[in-house]
C-alpha positions in Angstrom: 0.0 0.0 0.0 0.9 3.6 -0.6 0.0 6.6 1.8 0.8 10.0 0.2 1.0 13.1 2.2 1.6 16.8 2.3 4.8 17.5 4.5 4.8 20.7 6.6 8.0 20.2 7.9 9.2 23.1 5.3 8.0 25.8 3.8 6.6 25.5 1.2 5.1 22.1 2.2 5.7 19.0 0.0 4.0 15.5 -1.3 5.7 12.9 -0.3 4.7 9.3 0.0 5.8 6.2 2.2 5.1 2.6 0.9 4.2 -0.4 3.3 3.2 -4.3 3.2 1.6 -4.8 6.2 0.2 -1.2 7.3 2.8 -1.4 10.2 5.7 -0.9 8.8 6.8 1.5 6.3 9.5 2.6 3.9 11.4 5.7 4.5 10.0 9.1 2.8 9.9 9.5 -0.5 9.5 13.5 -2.2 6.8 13.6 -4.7 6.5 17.2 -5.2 8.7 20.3 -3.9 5.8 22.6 -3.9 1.9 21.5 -3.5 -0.6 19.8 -1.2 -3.2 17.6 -0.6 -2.6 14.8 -3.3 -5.3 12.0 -4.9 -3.8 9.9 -6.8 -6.2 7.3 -9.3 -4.7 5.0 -11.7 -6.0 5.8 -15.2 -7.0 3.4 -18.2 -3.5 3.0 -19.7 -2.5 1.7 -16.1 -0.5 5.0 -15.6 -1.3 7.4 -12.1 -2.3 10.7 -12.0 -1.9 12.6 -9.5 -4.1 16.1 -8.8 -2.9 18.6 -5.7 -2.8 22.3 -4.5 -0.3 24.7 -5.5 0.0 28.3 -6.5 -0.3 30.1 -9.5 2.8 31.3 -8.9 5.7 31.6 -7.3 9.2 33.4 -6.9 12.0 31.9 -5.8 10.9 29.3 -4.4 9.7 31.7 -1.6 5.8 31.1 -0.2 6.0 34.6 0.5 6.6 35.6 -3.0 3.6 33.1 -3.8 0.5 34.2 -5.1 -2.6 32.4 -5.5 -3.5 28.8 -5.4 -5.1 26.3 -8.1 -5.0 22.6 -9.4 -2.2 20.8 -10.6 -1.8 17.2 -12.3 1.1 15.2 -12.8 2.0 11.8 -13.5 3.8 8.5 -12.8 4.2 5.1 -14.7 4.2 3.0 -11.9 2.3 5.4 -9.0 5.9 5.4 -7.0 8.1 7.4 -9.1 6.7 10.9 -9.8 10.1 13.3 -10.6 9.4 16.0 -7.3 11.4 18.6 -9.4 8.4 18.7 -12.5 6.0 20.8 -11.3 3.5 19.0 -13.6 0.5 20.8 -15.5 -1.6 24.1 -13.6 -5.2 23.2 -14.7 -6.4 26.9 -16.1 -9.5 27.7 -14.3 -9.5 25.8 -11.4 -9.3 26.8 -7.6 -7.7 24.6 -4.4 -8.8 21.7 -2.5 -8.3 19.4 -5.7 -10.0 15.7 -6.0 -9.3 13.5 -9.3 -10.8 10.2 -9.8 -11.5 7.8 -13.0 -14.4 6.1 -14.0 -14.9 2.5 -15.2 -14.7 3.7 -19.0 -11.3 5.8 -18.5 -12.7 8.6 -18.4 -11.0 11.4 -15.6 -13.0 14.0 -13.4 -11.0 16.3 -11.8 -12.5 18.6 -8.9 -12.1 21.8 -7.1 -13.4 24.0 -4.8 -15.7 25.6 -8.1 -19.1 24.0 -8.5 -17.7 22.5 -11.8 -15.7 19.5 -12.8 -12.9 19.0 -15.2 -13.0 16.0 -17.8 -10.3 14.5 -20.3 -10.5 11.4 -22.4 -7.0 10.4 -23.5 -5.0 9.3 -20.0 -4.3 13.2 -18.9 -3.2 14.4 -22.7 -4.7 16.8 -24.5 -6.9 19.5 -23.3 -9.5 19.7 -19.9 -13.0 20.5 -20.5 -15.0 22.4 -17.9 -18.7 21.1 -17.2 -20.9 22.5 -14.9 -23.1 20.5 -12.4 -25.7 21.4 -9.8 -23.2 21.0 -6.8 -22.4 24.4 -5.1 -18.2 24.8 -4.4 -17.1 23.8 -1.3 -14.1 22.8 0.8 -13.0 19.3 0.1 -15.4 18.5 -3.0 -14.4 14.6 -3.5 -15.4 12.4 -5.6 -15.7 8.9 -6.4 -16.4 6.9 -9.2 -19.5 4.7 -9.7 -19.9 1.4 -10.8 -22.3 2.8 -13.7 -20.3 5.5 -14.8 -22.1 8.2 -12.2 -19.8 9.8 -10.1 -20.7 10.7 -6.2 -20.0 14.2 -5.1 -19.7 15.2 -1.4 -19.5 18.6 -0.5 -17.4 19.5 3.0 -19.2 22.7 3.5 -20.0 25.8 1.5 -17.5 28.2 -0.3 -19.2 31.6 1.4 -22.0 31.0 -1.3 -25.5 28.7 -1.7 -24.2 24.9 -0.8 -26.1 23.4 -3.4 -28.0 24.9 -6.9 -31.0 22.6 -8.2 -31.7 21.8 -12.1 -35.3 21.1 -10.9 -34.4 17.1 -11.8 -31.0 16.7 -9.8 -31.6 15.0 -5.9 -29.2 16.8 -3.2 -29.2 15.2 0.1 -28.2 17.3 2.6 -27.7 18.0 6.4 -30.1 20.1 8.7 -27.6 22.9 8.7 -26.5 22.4 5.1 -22.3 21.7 6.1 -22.3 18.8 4.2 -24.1 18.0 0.8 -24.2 15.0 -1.6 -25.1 13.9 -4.7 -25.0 11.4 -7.6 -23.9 13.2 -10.8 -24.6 11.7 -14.5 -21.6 13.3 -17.0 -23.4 13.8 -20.0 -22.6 11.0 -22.6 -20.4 13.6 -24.9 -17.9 14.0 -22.0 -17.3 10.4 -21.6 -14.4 8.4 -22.9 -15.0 6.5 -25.9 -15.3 2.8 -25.3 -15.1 -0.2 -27.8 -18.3 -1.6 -28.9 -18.5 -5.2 -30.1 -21.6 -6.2 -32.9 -22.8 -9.5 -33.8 -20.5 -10.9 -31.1 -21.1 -15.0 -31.3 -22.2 -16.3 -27.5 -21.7 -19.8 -29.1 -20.1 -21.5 -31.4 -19.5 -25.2 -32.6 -16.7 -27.0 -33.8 -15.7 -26.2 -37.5 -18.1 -23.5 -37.7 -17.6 -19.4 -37.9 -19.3 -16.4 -37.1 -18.2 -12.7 -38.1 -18.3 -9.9 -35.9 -17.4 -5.7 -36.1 -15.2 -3.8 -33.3 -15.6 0.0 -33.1 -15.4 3.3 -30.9 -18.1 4.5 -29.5 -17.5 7.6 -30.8 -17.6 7.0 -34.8 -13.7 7.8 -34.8 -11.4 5.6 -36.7 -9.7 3.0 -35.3 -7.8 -0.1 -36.0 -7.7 -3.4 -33.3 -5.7 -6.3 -32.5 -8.4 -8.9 -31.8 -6.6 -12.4 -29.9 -7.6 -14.9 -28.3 -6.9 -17.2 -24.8 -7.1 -20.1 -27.2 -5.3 -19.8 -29.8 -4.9 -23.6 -30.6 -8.7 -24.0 -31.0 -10.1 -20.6 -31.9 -8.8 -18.2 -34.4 -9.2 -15.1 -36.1 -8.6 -13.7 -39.1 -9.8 -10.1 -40.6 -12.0 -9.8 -43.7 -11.9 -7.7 -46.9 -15.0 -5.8 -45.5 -13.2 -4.6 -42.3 -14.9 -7.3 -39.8 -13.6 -10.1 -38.0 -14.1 -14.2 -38.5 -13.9 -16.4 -35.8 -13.3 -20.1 -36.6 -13.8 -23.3 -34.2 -11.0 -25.8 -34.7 -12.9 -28.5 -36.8 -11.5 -31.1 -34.7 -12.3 -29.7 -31.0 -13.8 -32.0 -28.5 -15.6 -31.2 -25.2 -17.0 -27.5 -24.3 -15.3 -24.8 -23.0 -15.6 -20.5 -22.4 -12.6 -18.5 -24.6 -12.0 -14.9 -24.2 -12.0 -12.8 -27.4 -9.9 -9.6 -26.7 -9.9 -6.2 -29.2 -7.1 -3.6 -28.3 -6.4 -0.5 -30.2 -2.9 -0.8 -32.1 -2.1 2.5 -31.0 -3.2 3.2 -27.2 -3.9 -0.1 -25.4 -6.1 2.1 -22.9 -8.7 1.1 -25.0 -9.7 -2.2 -25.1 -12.5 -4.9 -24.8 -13.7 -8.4 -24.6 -16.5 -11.2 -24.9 -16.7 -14.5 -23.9 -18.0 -17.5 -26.8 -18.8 -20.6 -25.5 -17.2 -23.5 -28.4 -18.6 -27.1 -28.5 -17.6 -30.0 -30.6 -18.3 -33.4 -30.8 -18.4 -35.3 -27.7 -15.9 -38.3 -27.9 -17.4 -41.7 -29.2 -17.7 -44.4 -26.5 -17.6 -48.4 -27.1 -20.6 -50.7 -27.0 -19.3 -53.0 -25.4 -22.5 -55.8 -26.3 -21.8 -55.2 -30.2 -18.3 -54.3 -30.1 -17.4 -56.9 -33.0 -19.2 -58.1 -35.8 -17.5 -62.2 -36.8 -18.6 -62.3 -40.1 -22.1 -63.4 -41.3 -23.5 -66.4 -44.4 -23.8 -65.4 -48.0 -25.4 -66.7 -50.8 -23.8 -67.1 -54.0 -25.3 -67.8 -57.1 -23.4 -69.9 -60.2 -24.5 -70.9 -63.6 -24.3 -74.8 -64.7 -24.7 -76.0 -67.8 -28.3 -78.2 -67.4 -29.8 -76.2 -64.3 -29.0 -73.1 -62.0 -27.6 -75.0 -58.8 -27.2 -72.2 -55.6 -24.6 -73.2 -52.9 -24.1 -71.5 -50.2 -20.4 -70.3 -48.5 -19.0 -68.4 -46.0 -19.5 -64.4 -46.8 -15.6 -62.2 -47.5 -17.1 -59.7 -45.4 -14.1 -59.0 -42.6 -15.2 -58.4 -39.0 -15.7 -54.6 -38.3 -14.8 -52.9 -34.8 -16.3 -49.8 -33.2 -13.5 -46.9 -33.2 -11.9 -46.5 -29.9 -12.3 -43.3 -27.8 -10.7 -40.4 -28.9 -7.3 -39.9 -26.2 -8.2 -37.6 -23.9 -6.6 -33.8 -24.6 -3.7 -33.3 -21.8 -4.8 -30.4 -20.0 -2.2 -27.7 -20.2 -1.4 -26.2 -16.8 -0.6 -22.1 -16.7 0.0 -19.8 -14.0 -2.7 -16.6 -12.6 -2.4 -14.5 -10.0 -5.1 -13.0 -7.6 -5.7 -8.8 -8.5 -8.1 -8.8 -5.4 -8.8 -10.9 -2.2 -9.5 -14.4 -3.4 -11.7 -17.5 -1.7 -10.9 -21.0 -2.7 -13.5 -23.2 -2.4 -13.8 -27.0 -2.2 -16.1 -27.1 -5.0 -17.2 -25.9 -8.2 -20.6 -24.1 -6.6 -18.9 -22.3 -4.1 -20.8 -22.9 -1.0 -17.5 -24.5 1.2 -14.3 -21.9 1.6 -11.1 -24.2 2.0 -9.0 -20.7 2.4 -9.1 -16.6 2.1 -6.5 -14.8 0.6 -6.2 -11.0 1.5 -5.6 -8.5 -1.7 -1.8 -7.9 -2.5 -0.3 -5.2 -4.8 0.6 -6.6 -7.8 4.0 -7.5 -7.2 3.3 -9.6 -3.9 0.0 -11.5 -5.8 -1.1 -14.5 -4.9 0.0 -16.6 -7.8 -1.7 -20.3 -8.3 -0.9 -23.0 -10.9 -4.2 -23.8 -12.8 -4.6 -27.7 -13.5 -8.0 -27.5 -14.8 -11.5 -26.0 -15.8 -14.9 -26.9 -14.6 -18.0 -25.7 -14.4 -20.4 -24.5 -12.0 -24.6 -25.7 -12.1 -24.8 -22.2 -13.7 -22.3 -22.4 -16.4 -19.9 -19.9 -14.3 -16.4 -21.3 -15.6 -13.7 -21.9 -12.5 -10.0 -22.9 -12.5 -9.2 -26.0 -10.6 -5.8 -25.6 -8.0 -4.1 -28.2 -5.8 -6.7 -26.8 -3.0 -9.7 -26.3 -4.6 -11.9 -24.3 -7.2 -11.2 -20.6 -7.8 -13.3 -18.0 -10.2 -12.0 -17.3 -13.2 -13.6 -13.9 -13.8 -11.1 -11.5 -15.2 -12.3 -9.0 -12.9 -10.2 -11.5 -10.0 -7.8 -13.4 -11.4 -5.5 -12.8 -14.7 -2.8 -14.8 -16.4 0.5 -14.7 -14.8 2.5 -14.3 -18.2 1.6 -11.7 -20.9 0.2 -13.1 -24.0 0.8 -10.6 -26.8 3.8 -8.5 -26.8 3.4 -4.9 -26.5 5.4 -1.9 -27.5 7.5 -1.4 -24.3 7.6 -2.4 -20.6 8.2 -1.2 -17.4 10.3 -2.9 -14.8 7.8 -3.3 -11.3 10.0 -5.1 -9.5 11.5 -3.6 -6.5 14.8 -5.6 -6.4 15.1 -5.0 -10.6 15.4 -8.0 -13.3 18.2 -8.9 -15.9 18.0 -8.8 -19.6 19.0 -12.6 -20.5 21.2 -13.2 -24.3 19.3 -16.4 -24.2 15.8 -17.7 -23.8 17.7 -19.5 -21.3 17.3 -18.0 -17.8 20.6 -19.4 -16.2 23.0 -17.4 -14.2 25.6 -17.6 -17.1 23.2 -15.7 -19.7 22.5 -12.8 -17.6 23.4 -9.7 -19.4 22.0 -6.6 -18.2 20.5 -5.9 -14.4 17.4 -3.5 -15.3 16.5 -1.3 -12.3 13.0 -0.9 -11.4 11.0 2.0 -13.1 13.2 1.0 -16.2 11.3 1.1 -19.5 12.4 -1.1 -22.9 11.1 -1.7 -25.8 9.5 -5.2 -27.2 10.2 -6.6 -30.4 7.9 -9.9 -30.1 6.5 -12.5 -27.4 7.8 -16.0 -28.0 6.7 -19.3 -25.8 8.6 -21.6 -23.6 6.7 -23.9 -22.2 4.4 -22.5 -20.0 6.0 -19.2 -20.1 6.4 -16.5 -22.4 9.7 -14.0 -22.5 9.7 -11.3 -24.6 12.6 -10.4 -27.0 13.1 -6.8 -26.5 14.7 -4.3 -29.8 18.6 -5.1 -28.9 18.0 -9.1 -29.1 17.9 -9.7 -25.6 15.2 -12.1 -23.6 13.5 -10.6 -20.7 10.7 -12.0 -18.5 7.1 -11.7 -19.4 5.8 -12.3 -15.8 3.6 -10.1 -14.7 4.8 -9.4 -11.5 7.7 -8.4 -12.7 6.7 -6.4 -15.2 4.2 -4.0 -16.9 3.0 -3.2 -20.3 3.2 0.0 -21.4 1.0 1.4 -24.7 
């Protein structure tokens, strides 16, 4: 966990931050900022931080005195850790003190002042900040938090010397006796959300050998080109047509059922991506009879010509005996790694209703990892991965893959002790080239397989881990 802080031990004050495992104990301080105060941080779509805090408009010489003013500023951090305390970052025109940022499930940011209106952007903190009013008065400490439905909460700490609260004649303020504190649940008008991709004629189901074409989009109309994969490449592939949509295709020799996950990215932001779940079926695998299993051959009649009369004989038929095909062998199940993104339950069944053990969320580097040694399924078709002590979900919302499956453009190092760059797939000792600090960003030239594992093969021909732990993509 991270706490971040304003530090009045000088003048001007400072963010800092201090990291911890166990809420106990806690790393030594870390400098954020040189000038500024009460920081929110949120993590934004492209897995980057933001951070919003006070500061002045200006400033001479480093000198409060010589300060004048105070209003909103944003900066930001790859990895929510490292945040450069000399960059000032970027004064948000317009904008007062008492900043609050957060980010809704589509991506999109709402930054918050003091001002009865709220600031939007819709590419990860580029580009510019659009002001939009909303029937909250200003107020000290105007937070916000994001909704599950895209609404936002706004909670007012008390009134700015004006009217706590305006009215639209719609809008639904709650608010105390003596008006000090005020609430309400904001809907951002559609044109100031982020742009989301939209999947159309999506299959739910599909059987073996068959295929079903689907289109990917942006909400928004813009252009936009994808990379559409797939968990299952072995048994479900895709391929784009002339006409700018997608074909999925069922290996024509699957057996049993199964859920895969069919994933669009945008080539050129990765922020913006999407996914839906088919459901393949093939043929289920013949079984013996074992009462008929062999047929030993049956009489014939066969009829020759004589020279006074036709005379019929009867012999044994050529007809070999015929066997029932065996059972098709069984496909090995091919184990792979996840690790936990939240608290985690495993359960001694499929259904859920018996918890072997509880596992408390972890930042991502300290995860609880499992190896996955099968699928089942629930009574109501929920898909879970099997694990040496039971059954765990496999919603993506919990659980994701330990090792990245596609390569992207770069990635930055997470973990705290570093990683090495390797000259050979090989991960020995003796093939260690270069030790890679964390925060360190390189570039990826492909994603190749080993096993279970994938490495990546970054732009100077070296191998590097594609563990997620380890590791983060960056668009």
């Amino acid at each position: 966990m991270v706490c971040y802080y304003s530090d009045q031990k000088v003048k001007p004050q400072t963010i800092d931050h201090r990291t911890s495992s166990d809420g106990i104990h806690w790393s030594d301080e870390k400098e954020d900022a040189n000038i500024g105060g009460m920081p929110v941080v949120a993590q934004m779509a492209n897995g980057k931080y933001i951070m919003s805090y006070e500061g002045y408009r200006s400033i001479t010489n480093n000198d409060p005195n010589q300060a004048t003013g105070i209003t909103t500023w944003v900066k930001y951090s790859d990895n929510g850790l490292d945040w450069d305390a000399t960059n000032p970052g970027t004064k948000i025109a317009g904008t007062k003190g008492s900043p609050y940022v957060t980010v809704l499930n589509d991506g999109t940011i709402v930054l918050n002042s003091t001002a009865e209106n709220i600031y939007v952007n819709k590419d990860n903190g580029n580009g510019a900040w659009t002001s939009v009013d909303t029937p909250m008065g200003g107020g000290y400490s105007r937070s916000l938090a994001a909704l599950p439905n895209n609404q936002i909460l706004i909670v007012c700490g008390g009134p700015m010397g004006a009217t706590p609260y305006k009215t639209d004649g719609n809008t639904v303020i709650k608010t105390n006796s003596d008006r000090t504190l005020t609430s309400m649940v904001y809907d951002l008008p559609a044109q100031y959300h982020r742009a989301t991709v939209q999947f159309a004629n999506q299959p739910t189901s599909l059987a073996a050998g068959k295929t079903a074409n689907f289109t990917v989009k942006l909400s928004d109309g813009s252009a936009a080109d994808f990379d559409i994969t797939t968990d299952d490449a072995q048994d479900v592939t895709v391929e784009k047509q002339a006409d700018g949509s997608y074909q999925l295709k069922v290996n024509s020799n699957f057996v049993g059922q199964k859920d895969v996950t069919v994933t669009a990215t945008k080539k050129d932001d990765a922020s913006f991506s999407a996914n839906f779940k088919v459901s393949i079926t093939g043929q289920a695998a013949p079984t013996p009879d074992n009462n008929n299993s062999t047929n030993t051959g049956t009489t014939g009649t066969i009829t020759t010509p004589s020279s006074s009369s036709q005379a019929t004989t009867t012999e044994p038929s050529t007809t070999q005996p015929t066997t029932t095909s065996q059972p098709a062998a069984t496909k090995k199940f091919k184990q792979f790694k996840v690790y936990a993104k939240t608290g985690i339950r495993v359960y001694k069944g499929v259904d859920f209703k018996h918890v072997v053990k509880s596992y408390a969320k972890h930042s991502r580097t300290n995860a609880k990892t499992f190896i996955i040694t099968g699928k089942a399924y629930s009574k109501n078709g929920a898909l879970r991965y099997k694990t040496a002590a039971g059954y765990i979900t496999a919603n993506s919302k919990y659980v994701a893959k330990l090792y990245y499956q596609t390569a992207p453009k770069k990635v930055t190092v997470l973990a705290k002790a570093g990683t090495y760059e390797y000259t050979k797939p090989t991960f020995s000792k003796a093939n260690r080239s270069t030790h890679l600090k964390k925060g360190t960003i390189v570039k990826v030239k492909k994603l190749v397989k080993q096993g279970s594992l994938s490495k990546f093969v970054l732009t100077n021909g070296h191998y590097l881990t594609a563990n997620k732990k380890l590791i983060i993509a960056q668009p």
